[in-house]
C-alpha positions as CSV (number, residue, x, y, z in Angstrom):
1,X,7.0,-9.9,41.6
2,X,3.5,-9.4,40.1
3,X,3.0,-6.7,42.8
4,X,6.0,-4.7,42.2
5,X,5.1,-5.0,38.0
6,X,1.6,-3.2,39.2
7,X,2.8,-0.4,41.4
8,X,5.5,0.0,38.4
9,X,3.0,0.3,35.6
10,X,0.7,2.8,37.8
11,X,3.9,4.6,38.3
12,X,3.9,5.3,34.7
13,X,0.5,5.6,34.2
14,X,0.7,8.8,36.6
15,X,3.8,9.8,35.0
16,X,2.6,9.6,31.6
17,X,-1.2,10.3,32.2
18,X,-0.6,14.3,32.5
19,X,2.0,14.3,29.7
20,X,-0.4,12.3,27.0
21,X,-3.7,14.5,28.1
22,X,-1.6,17.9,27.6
23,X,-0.4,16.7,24.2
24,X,-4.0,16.6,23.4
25,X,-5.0,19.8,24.5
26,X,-2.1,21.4,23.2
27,X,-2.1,19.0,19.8
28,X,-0.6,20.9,16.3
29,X,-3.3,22.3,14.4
30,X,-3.3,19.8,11.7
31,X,-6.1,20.9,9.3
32,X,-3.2,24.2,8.8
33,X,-0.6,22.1,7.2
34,X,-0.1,22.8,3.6
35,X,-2.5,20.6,1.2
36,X,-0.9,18.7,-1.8
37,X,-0.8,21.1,-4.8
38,X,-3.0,20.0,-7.7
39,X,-2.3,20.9,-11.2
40,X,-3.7,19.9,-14.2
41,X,-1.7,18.2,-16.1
42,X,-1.5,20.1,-19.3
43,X,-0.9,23.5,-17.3
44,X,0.8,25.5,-20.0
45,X,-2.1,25.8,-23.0
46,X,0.8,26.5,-25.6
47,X,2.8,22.7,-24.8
48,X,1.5,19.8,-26.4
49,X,3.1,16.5,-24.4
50,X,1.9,14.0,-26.4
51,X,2.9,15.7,-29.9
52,X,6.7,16.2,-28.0
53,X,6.6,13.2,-27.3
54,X,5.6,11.5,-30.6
55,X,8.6,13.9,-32.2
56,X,11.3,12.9,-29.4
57,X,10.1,8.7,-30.3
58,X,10.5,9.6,-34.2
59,X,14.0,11.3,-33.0
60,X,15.3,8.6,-31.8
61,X,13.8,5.7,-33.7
62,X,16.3,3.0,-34.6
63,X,17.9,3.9,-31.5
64,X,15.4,3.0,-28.8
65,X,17.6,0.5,-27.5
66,X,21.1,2.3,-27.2
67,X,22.1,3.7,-23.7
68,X,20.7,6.8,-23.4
69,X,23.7,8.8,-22.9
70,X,24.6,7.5,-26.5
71,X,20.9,9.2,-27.7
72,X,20.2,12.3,-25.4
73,X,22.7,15.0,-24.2
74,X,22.9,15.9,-20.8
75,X,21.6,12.1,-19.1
76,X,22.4,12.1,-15.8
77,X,20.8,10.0,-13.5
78,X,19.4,7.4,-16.2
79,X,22.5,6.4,-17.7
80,X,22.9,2.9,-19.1
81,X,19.1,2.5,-19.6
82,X,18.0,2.2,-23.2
83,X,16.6,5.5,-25.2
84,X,12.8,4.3,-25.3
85,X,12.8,3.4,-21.3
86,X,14.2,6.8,-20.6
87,X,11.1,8.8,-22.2
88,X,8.5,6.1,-20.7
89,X,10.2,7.1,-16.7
90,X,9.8,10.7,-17.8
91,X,6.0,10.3,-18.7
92,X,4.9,8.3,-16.4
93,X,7.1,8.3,-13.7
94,X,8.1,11.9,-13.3
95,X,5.4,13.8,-15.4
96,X,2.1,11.6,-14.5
97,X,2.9,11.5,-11.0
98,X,3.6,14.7,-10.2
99,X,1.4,15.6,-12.6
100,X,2.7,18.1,-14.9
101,X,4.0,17.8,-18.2
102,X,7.5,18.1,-19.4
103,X,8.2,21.4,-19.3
104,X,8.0,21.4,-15.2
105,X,11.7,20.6,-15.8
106,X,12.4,21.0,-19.4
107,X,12.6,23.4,-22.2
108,X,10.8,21.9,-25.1
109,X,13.1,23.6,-27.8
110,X,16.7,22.9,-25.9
111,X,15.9,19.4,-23.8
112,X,19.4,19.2,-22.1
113,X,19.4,23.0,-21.1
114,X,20.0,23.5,-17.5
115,X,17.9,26.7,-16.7
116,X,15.1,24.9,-14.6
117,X,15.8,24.1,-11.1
118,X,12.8,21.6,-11.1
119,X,15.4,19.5,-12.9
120,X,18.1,19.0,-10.6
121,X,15.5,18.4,-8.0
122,X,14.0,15.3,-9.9
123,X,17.3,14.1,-10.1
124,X,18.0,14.4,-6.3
125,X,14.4,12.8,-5.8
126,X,15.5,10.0,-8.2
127,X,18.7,9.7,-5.9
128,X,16.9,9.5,-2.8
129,X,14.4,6.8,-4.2
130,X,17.4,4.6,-5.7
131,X,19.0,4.7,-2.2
132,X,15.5,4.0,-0.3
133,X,14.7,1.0,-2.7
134,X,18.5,-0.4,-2.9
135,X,19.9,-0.1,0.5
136,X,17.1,1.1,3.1
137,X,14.1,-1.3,2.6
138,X,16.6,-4.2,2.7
139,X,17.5,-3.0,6.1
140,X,13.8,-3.2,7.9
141,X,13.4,-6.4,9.1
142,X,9.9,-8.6,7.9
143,X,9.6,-5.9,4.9
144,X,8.4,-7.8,1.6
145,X,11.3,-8.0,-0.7
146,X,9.3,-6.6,-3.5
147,X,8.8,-3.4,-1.1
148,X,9.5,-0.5,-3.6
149,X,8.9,3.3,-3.4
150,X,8.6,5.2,-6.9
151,X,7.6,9.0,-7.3
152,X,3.6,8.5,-6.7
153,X,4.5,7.1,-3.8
154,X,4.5,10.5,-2.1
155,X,3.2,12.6,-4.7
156,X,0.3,10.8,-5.9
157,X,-0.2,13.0,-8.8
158,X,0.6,16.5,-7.1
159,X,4.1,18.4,-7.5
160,X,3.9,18.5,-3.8
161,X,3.7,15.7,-1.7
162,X,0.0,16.4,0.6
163,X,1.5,16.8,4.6
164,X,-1.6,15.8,6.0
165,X,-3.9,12.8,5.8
166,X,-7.7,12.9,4.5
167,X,-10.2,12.6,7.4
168,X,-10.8,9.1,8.8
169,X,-12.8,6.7,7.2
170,X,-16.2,6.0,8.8
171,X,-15.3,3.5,11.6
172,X,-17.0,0.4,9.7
173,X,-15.6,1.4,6.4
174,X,-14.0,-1.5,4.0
175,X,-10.2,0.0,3.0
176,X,-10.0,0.8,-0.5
177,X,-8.1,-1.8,-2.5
């Protein structure tokens, strides 16, 4: 038994042997890919976040805790959540970690207007990371159950997510914690 487990796993050796080295001659020019896009976050000189922000929590004070559907107009994807949580997911978990400021997605003077395409995409990203965090991580087996993905998971403070890794550490490098 042991002798026909050998000649079985040379077999595959000398299969796979030629396919493997070819894959490395021939391997995708990785350092091509497209790099993560890096803006600053206050790219538009005439927008002040924090001063929008300070007038929207002054808009809706006394109301911080009503749903925000009841507060803003046009709430989509965030309904049910109270007012005040709605404006701390857009700063920090849309604008800080792609980060931009508000008017990637919105128009400052009409909030709810609809002429930004950057919005309907955060609200199909918020979609996919609802479904990833409420049905897909329960389904891989040994995961942690407080395994969650939010928007810097991918993003990490870029608009678009880098498709490349940095260069390897030095080989008796500590990982960063």
């Amino acid at each position: 038994m042991k002798r026909k487990q050998k000649i079985i796993s040379l077999v595959i050796i000398l299969i796979f042997a030629p396919f493997s080295m070819a894959l490395l001659l021939v391997r995708p020019n990785f350092e091509n890919k497209v790099e993560a896009e890096n803006l600053p976050i206050n790219s538009d000189d005439t927008f002040n976040q924090d001063e929008a922000l300070a007038k929207l929590r002054e808009a809706i004070k006394g109301k911080e805790k009503e749903p925000a559907e009841k507060v803003f107009k046009n709430i989509q994807i965030l309904k049910g959540r109270p007012a005040a949580q709605v404006l701390a997911i857009m700063q920090m978990g849309f604008s800080r970690s792609l980060g931009v400021t508000c008017t990637h997605c919105h128009t400052p003077e009409d909030w709810a207007k609809e002429d930004k395409t950057k919005k309907q995409i955060a609200r199909e990203m918020w979609t996919m990371q609802l479904n990833i965090n409420t049905q897909m991580l329960k389904n891989i087996k040994n995961v942690s159950e407080k395994a969650t993905i939010n928007c810097t998971t991918c993003h990490r403070g870029q608009t678009i997510p880098a498709l490349n890794l940095p260069p390897n550490p030095a080989p008796n490098a500590s990982p960063k914690q």
